[in-house]
C-alpha positions as CSV (number, residue, x, y, z in Angstrom):
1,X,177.8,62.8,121.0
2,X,177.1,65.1,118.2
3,X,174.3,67.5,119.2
4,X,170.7,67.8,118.3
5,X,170.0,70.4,115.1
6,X,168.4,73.2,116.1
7,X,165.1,73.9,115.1
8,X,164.9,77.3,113.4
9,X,161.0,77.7,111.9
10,X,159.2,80.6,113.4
11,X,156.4,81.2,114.5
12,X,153.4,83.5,113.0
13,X,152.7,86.5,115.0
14,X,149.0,86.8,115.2
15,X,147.1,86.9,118.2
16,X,144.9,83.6,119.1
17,X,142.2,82.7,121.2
18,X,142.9,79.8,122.9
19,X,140.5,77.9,124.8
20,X,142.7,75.5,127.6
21,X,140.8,72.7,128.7
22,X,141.6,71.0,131.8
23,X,140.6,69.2,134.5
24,X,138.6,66.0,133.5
25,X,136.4,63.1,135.1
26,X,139.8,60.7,135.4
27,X,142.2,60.1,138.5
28,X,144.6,62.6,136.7
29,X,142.2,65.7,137.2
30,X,144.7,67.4,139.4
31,X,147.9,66.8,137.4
32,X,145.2,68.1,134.3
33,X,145.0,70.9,135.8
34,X,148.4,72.2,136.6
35,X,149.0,71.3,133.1
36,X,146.2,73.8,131.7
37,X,147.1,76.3,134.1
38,X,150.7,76.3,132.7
39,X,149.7,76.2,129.0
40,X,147.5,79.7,130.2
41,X,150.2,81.5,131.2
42,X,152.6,80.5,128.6
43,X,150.4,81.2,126.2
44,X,149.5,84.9,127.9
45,X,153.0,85.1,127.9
46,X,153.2,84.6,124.1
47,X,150.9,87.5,123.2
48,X,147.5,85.1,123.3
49,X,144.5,85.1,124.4
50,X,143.2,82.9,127.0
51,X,139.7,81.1,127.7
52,X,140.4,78.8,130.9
53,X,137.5,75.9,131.0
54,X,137.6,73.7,133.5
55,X,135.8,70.2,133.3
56,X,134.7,68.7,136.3
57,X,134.6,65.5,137.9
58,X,131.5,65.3,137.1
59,X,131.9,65.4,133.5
60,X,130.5,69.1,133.6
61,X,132.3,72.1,131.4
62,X,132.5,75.2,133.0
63,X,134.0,78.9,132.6
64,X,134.7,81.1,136.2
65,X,132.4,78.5,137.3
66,X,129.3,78.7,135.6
67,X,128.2,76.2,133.1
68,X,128.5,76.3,129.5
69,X,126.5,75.3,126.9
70,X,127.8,73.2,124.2
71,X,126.4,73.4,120.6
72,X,127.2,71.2,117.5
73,X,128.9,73.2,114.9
74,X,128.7,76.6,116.8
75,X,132.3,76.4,118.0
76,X,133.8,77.1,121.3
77,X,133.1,80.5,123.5
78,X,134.7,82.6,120.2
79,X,138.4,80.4,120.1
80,X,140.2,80.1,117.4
81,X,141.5,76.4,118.8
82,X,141.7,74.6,121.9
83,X,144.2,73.1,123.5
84,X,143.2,70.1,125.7
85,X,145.8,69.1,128.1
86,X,143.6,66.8,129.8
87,X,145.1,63.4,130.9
88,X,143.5,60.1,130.8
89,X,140.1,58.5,130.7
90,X,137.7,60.9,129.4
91,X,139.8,63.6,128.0
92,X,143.2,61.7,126.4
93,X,141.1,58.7,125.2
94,X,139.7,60.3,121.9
95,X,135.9,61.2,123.7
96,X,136.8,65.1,124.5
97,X,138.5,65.3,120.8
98,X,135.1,64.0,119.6
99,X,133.2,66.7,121.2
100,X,135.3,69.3,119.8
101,X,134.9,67.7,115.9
102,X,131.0,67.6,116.7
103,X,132.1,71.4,117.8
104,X,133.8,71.9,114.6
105,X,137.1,73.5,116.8
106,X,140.2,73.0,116.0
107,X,142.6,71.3,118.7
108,X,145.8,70.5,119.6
109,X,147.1,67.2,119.5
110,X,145.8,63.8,118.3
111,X,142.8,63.2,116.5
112,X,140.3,60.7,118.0
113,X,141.8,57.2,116.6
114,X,145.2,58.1,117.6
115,X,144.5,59.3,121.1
116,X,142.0,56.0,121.7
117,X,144.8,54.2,120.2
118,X,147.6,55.0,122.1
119,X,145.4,55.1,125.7
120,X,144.5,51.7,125.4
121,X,148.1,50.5,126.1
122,X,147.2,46.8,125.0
123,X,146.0,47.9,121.5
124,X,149.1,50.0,121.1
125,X,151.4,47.2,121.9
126,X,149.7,45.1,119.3
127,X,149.9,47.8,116.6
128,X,154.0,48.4,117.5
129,X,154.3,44.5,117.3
130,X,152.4,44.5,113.8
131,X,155.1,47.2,112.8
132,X,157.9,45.3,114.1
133,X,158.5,48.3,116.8
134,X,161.1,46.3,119.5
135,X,159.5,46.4,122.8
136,X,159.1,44.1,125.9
137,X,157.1,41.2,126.3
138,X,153.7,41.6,127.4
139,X,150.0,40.1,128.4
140,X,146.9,41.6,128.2
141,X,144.3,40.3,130.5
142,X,140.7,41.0,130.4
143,X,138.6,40.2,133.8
144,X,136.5,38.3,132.6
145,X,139.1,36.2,131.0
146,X,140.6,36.3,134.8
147,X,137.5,35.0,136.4
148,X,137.3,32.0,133.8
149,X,141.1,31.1,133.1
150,X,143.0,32.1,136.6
151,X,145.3,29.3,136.2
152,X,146.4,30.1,132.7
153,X,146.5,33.4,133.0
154,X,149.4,33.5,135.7
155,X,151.0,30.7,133.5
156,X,150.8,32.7,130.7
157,X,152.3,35.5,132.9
158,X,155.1,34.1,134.7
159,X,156.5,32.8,131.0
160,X,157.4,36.8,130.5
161,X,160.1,35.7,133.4
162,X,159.4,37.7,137.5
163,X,159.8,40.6,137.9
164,X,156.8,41.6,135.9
165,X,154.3,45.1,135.7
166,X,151.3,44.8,136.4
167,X,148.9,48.0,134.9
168,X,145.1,48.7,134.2
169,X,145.7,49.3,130.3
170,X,143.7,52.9,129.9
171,X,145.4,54.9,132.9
172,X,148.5,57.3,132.2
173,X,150.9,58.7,134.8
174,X,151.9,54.8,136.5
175,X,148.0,55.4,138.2
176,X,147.8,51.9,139.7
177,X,150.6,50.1,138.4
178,X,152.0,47.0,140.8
179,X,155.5,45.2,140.7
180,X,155.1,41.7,141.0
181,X,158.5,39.9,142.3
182,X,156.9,36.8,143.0
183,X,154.0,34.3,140.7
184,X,151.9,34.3,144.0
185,X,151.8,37.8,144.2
186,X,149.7,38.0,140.5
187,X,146.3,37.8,141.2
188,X,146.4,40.6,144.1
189,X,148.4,42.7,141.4
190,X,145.8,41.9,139.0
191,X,142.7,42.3,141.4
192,X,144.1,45.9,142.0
193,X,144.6,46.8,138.1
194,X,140.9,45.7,138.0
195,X,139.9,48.0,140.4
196,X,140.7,51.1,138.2
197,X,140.1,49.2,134.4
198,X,138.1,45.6,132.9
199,X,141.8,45.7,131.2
200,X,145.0,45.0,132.8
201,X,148.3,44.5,131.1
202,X,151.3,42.3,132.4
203,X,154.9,43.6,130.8
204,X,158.2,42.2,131.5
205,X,160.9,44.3,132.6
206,X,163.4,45.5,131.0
207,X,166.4,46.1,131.9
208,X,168.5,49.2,131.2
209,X,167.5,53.0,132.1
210,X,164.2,55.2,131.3
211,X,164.8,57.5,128.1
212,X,162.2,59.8,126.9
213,X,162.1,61.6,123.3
214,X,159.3,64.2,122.3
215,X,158.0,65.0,118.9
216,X,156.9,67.9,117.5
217,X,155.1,68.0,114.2
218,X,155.9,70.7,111.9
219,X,154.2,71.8,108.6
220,X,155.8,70.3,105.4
221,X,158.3,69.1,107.0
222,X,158.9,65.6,108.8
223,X,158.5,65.4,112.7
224,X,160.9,67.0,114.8
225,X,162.5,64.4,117.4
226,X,163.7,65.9,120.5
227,X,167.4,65.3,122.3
228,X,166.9,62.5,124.3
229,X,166.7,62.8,128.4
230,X,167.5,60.3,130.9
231,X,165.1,60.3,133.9
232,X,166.8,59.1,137.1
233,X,164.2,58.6,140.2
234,X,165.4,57.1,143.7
235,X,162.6,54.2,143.9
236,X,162.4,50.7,142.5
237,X,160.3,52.1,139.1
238,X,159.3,55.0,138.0
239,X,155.7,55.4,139.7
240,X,153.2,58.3,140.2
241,X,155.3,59.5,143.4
242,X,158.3,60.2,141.6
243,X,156.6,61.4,139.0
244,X,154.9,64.3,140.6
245,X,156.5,64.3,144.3
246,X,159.2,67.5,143.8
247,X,162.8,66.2,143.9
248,X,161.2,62.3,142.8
249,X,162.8,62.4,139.6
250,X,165.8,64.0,137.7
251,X,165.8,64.7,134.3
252,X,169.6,64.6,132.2
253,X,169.4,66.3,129.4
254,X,171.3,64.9,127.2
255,X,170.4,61.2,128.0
256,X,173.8,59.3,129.2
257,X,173.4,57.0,126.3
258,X,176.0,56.1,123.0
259,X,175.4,57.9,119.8
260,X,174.4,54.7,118.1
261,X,171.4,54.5,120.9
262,X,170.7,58.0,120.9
263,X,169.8,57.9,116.9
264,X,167.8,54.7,117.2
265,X,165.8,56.5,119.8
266,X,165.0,59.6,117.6
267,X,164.3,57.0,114.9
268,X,161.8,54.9,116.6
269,X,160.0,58.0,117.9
270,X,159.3,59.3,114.8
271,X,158.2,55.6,113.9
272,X,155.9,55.5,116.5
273,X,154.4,58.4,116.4
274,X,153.8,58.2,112.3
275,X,152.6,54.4,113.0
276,X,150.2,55.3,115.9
277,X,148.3,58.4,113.4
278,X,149.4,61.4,116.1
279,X,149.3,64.6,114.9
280,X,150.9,67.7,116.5
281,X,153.2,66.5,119.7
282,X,153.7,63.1,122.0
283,X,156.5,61.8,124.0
284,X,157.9,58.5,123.7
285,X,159.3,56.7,126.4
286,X,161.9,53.6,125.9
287,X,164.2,51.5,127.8
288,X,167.6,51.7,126.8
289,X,170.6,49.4,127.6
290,X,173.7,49.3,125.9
291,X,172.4,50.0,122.1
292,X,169.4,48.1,122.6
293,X,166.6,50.4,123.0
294,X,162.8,48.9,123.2
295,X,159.6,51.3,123.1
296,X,158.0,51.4,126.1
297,X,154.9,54.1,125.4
298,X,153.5,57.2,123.5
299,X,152.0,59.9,125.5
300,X,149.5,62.4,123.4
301,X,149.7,64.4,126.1
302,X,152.1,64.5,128.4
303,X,152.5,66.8,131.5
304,X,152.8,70.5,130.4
305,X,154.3,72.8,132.6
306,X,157.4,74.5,131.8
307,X,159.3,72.1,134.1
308,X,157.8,68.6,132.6
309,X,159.8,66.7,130.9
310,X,158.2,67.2,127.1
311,X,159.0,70.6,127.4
312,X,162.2,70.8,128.6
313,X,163.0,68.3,126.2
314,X,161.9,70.6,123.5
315,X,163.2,73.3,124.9
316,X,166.8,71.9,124.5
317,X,166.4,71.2,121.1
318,X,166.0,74.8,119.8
319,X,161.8,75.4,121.1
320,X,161.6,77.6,124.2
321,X,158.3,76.8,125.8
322,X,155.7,80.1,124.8
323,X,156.9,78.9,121.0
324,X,156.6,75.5,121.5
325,X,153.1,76.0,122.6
326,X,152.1,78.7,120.0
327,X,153.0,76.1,117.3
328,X,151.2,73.3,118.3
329,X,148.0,75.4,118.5
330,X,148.8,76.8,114.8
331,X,149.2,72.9,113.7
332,X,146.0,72.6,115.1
333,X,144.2,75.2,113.0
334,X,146.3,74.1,110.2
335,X,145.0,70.2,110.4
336,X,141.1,71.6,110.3
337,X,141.9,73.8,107.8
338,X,143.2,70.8,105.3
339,X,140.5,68.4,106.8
340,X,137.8,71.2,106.1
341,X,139.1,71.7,102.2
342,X,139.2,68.0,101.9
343,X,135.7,67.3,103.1
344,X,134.4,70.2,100.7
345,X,135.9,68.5,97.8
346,X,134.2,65.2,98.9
347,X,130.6,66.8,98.4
């Protein structure tokens, strides 16, 4: 397996201020913020500056506690760009990117289609299957379509073949996801995924291993797409617990896959993250068995301490993890500079 080209462009060497926003109103809020507390200190450790805001549960934005007040146009307590590693409803879903265009701040990471996009894991599956991206069979079920068509529903369900996942369709993280061995077991799965979203989706599985591939935009230059990584977890899928439970997963770096499977991963990340509008980083996660390799999902933004699994796959191909994250806030200011000049021509 040949390995991954290292990626060489530098960073520029001036001093930021970044404001790190985490926290959030969505079941994620603690993941959120061990994310934006690791993003502070990398970035301190990169020669920036650092404004932590947490948002609250209840929606509120704070600094050291106290309030802050948000005005449209007047920017963000002095930064120079903000980096929002919040996860979820409410801060991954396009709404927190909105209030920092109505800010006029630059950010890191997807713009406000993309992230609603890619959140809504129904819509995204429809957009890959418009573009011909592979991926596993699927249902998306509304509840008020439940509550009229029942019947149908787990017809239309059990034709994607048992065992199937079922998931509310705007939570990241495998928050309230069900494995259903069993037709009868549907509308409890269902009733569940209702409790966190009004839309579930139903997926087949797939069979194979867990892959995941990151992408990192660069400027002038086409997206760079990690080395694959395997993840291996002791559990029948991979669910929040061995996601965030130390020792629940393991991550191979590189992915125990065949060269031919290994490019077609690369390949349909960059595909999906150009198709889905991102901008500055995601992850992609596949199945992979034999040389077949189906797109699972795309994370805007995934978990960001130095030890999750975007970073580390970065930092294998050639971006240790203070670089990785002073670029993405530079392709942050970059992206409002061009959108800036291009709205000034439009007057």
């Amino acid at each position: 397996m040949s390995a991954v080209p290292r990626d060489r462009t530098r960073p520029a060497t001036s001093t930021l201020t970044v404001a790190v926003l985490a926290g959030g109103r969505s079941g994620e809020h603690e993941v959120s913020l061990s994310s934006g507390a690791s993003i502070g200190e990398g970035l301190r450790a990169g020669g920036h500056e650092v404004v932590a805001i947490e948002i609250g549960r209840d929606g509120r934005w704070r600094r050291e506690g106290a309030p802050i007040a948000l005005e449209p146009g007047e920017g963000l307590l002095g930064a120079d760009v903000a980096f929002p590693a919040l996860h979820g409803p409410y801060g991954e879903d396009g709404s927190v990117q909105g209030a920092l265009e109505t800010l006029d701040v630059p950010y890191v990471g997807a713009g406000v289609t993309a992230s609603a996009l890619c959140m809504d894991k129904v819509l995204f599956k429809r957009l890959m299957s418009a573009a011909e991206v592979p991926q596993v069979g699927y249902l998306g079920v509304r509840r008020t379509g439940w509550l009229a068509a029942g019947e149908q529903t787990v017809a239309a369900a059990r034709a994607l073949g048992m065992p199937v996942f079922v998931k509310p369709a705007h939570l990241g993280s495998s928050v309230g996801i069900v494995k259903v061995t069993e037709p009868n077991e549907l509308p409890e799965a269902l009733e569940q995924a209702f409790e966190h979203d009004e839309l579930a989706i139903v997926e087949a599985c797939a069979a194979g291993i867990e892959v995941e591939c990151g992408v990192l935009a660069r400027p002038r230059a086409e997206p760079l797409a990690s080395e694959p990584g395997e993840i291996r977890f002791a559990g029948e899928f991979y669910d929040y617990h061995a996601k965030y439970t130390p020792g629940g997963m393991e991550l191979l770096v590189p992915a125990r896959i065949s060269a031919h499977a290994r490019e077609r991963v690369q390949e349909l990340a960059l595909t999906t993250f150009a198709q889905s509008g991102c901008d500055g980083l995601a992850r992609v996660d596949f199945f992979v068995d034999g040389d077949q390799v189906l797109v699972n999902e795309l994370n805007t933004m995934p978990g960001f301490t130095p030890t999750s699994v975007y970073a580390r796959l970065l930092g294998a191909s050639g971006v240790p993890y203070p670089e990785l994250l002073d670029r993405l806030c530079r392709l942050g200011i970059e992206r409002h500079r061009l959108q800036a000049r291009a709205r000034a021509k439009a007057l």
